[in-house]
C-alpha positions in Angstrom: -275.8 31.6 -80.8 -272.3 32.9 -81.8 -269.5 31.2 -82.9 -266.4 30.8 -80.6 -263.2 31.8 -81.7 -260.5 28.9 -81.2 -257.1 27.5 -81.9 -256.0 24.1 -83.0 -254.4 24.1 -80.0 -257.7 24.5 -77.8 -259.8 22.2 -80.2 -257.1 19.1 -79.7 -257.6 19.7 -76.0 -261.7 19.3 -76.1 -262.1 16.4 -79.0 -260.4 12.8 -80.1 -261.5 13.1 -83.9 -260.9 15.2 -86.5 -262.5 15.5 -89.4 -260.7 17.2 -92.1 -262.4 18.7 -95.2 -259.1 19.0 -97.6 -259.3 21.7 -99.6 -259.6 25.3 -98.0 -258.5 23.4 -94.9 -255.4 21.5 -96.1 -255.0 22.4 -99.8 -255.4 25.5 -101.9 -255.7 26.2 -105.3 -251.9 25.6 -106.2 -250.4 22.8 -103.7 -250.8 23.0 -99.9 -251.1 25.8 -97.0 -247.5 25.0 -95.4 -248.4 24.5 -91.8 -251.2 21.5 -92.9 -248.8 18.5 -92.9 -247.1 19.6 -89.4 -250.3 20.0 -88.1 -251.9 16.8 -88.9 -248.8 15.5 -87.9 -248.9 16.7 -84.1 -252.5 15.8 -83.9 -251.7 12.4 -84.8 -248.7 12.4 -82.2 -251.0 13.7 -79.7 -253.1 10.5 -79.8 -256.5 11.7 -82.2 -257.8 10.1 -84.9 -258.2 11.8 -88.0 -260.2 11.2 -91.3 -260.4 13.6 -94.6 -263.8 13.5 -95.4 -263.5 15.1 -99.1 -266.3 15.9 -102.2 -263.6 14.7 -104.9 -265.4 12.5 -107.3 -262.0 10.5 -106.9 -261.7 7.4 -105.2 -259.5 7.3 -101.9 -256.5 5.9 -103.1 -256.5 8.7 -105.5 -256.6 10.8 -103.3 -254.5 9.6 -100.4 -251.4 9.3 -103.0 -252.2 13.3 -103.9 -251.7 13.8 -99.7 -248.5 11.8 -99.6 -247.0 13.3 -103.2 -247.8 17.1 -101.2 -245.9 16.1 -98.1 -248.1 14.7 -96.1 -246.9 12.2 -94.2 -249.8 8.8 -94.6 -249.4 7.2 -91.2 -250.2 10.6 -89.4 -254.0 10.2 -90.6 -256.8 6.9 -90.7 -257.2 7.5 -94.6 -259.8 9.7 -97.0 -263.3 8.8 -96.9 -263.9 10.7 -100.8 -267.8 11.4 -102.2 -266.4 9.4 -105.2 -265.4 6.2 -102.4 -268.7 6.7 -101.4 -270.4 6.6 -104.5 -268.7 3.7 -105.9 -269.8 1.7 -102.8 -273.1 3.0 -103.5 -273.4 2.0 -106.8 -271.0 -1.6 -106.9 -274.6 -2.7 -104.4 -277.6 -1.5 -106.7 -275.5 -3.1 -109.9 -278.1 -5.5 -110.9 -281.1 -4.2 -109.2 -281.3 -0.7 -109.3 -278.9 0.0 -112.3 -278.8 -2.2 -115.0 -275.6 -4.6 -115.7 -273.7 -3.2 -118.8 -275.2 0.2 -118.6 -273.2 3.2 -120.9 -272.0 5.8 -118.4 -270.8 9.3 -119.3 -268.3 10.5 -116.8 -267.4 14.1 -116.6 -264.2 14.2 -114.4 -261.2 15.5 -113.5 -257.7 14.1 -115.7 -260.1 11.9 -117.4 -260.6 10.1 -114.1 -262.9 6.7 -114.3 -262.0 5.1 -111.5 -266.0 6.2 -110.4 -266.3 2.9 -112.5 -263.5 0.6 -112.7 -264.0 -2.6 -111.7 -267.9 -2.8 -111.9 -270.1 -3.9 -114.8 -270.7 -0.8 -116.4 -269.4 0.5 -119.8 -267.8 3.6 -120.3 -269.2 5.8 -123.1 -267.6 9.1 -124.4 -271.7 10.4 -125.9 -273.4 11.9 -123.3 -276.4 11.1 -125.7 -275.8 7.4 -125.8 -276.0 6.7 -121.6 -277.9 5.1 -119.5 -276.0 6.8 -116.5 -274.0 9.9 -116.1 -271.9 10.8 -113.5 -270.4 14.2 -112.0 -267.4 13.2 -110.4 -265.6 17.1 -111.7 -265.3 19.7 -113.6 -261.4 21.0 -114.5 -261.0 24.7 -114.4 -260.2 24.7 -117.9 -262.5 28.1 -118.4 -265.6 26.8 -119.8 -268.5 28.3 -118.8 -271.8 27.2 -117.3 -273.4 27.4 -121.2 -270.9 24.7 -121.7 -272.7 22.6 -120.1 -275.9 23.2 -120.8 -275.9 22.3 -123.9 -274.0 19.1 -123.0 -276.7 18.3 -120.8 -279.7 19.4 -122.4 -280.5 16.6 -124.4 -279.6 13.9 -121.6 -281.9 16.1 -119.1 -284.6 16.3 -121.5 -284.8 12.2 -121.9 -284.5 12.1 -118.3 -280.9 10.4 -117.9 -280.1 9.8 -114.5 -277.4 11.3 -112.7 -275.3 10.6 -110.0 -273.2 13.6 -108.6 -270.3 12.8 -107.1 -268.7 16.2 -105.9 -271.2 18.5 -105.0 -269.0 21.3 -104.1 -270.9 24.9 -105.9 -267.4 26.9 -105.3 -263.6 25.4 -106.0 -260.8 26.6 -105.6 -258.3 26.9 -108.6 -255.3 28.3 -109.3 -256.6 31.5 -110.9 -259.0 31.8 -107.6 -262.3 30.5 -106.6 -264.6 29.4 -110.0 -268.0 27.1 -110.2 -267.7 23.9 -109.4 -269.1 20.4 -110.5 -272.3 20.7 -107.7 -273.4 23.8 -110.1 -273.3 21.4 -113.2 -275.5 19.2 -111.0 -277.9 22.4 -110.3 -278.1 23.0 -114.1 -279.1 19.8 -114.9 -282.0 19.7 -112.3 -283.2 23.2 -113.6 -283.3 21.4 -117.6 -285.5 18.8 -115.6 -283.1 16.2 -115.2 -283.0 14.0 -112.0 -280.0 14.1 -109.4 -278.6 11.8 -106.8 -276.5 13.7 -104.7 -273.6 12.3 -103.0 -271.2 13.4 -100.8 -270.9 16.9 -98.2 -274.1 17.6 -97.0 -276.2 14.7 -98.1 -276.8 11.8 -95.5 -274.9 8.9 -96.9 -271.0 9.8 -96.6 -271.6 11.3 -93.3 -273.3 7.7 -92.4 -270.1 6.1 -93.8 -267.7 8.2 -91.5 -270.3 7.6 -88.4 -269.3 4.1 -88.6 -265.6 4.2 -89.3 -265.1 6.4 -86.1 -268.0 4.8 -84.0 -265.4 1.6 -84.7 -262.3 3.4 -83.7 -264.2 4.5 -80.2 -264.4 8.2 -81.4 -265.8 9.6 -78.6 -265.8 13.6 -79.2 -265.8 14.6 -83.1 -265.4 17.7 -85.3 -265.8 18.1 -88.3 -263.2 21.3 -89.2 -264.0 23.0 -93.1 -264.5 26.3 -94.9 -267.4 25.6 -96.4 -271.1 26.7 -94.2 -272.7 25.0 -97.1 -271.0 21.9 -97.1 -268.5 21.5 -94.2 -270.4 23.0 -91.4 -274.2 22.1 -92.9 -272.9 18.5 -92.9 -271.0 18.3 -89.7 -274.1 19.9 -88.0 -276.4 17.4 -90.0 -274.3 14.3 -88.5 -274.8 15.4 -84.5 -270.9 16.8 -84.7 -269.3 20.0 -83.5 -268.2 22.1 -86.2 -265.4 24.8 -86.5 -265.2 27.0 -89.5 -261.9 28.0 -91.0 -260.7 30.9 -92.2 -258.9 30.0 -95.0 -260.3 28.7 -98.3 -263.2 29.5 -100.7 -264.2 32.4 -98.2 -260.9 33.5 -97.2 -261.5 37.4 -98.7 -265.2 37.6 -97.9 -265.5 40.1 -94.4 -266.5 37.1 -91.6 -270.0 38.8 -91.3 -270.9 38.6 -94.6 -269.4 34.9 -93.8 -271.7 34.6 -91.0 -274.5 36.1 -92.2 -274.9 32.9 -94.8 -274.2 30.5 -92.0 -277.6 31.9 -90.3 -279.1 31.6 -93.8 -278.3 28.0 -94.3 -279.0 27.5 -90.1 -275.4 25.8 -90.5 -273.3 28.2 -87.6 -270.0 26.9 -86.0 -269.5 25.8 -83.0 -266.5 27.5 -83.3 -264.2 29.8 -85.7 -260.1 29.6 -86.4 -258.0 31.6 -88.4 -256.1 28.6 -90.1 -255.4 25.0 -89.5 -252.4 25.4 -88.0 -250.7 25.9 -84.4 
């Protein structure tokens, strides 16, 4: 079945929850699309509850003070449920069990970010070759190239580290347009034969995390609005939601068939289609 083509206007009328990937929806590679804060604003003035469900390796607090520093205004949205939020929770329970007390952990991030850590009883190490963990929380778009990384990796794949990835988003958006992002790094290291536990939009457990925080706020009629089929729409779908595709972001100059098209090949089409988050 086709997509529908909407508005903003004609979602807020149908649903009570909003779930808002941030960038391509909110953000773009240099600061924010201008009509995002004003129209998170008159959602949340219109009564819905909203939630940023986000692959950034960084924690929500991080994240929620980027928002606020951009113009968005914090009271106008529940908070950020981040795949590095996720994670952390996910990892502060198997501490102990699961993942050994003290372990070494190399942490490719953005900013030098280890927050994916702070806090828990794990040690910080800055040789990939020395961990017992690594984790993919982001790569900068500082022009290195996927050889980079490979032979980072290739030693800690061929000992059979294990990895936790944290943003699994294959495309970003950067200033100088759309480049790999850290989810291919996580690709790479299962092709050298390393193993990878994903985390974060498609993948089960932050859509299970955002199930319960709006089950508890009586969320009654959800969508899940992004500009990613791979990850917005495949995960929206995956969580029983409706799903509308926008325009903007890492597909914003790609024809909408040849947009389509990978929708049916990833059996992750959208309930609905709109040109931009805005009204």
């Amino acid at each position: 079945m086709s997509p529908e083509n909407a508005t903003l206007s004609s979602l807020m009328e149908q649903y009570d929850a909003f779930v808002l990937d941030q960038f391509g929806v909110l953000l773009n590679g240099d600061g924010i699309y201008p009509c995002a804060p004003q129209a998170v604003k008159r959602l949340s003035e219109a009564g819905k509850l909203i939630l940023m469900l986000s692959n950034s390796g960084k924690r929500a607090r991080s994240n929620e003070a980027r928002l606020t520093d951009l113009g968005f205004d914090r009271n106008d949205y529940y908070g950020v449920l981040s795949s590095g939020e996720a994670a952390y929770k996910f990892m502060s329970e198997r501490i102990g069990a699961e993942i050994a007390a003290g372990t070494a952990v190399f942490i490719l991030s953005r900013d030098q970010d280890t927050s994916s850590i702070d806090g828990l009883d794990l040690v910080q190490t800055l040789d990939v070759n020395r961990a017992g963990l690594i984790i993919l929380a982001g790569c900068s778009d500082d022009g290195l190239e996927l050889g980079h990384y490979e032979k980072l990796f290739r030693r800690a794949a061929e000992k059979d580290i294990p990895c936790i990835c944290t943003n699994p988003d294959i495309m970003m958006l950067t200033g100088n347009g759309v480049r790999f992002g850290n989810g291919q790094i996580a690709k790479l290291y299962e092709r050298m034969g390393g193993q990878v536990e994903w985390i974060g939009k498609p993948h089960p457990l932050i859509y299970k995390m955002a199930q319960q925080i709006l089950a508890d706020r009586g969320a009654k009629n959800v969508i899940c609005i992004g500009d990613s089929p791979e990850h917005d729409i495949s995960g929206g779908k995956g969580a029983g939601y409706s799903t509308a595709l926008v325009r903007t972001g890492i597909h914003e100059s790609d024809p909408l068939a040849h947009v389509l098209d990978l929708c049916a090949e990833l059996n992750s089409v959208p309930d609905y289609i709109i040109p931009k988050f805005e009204f």
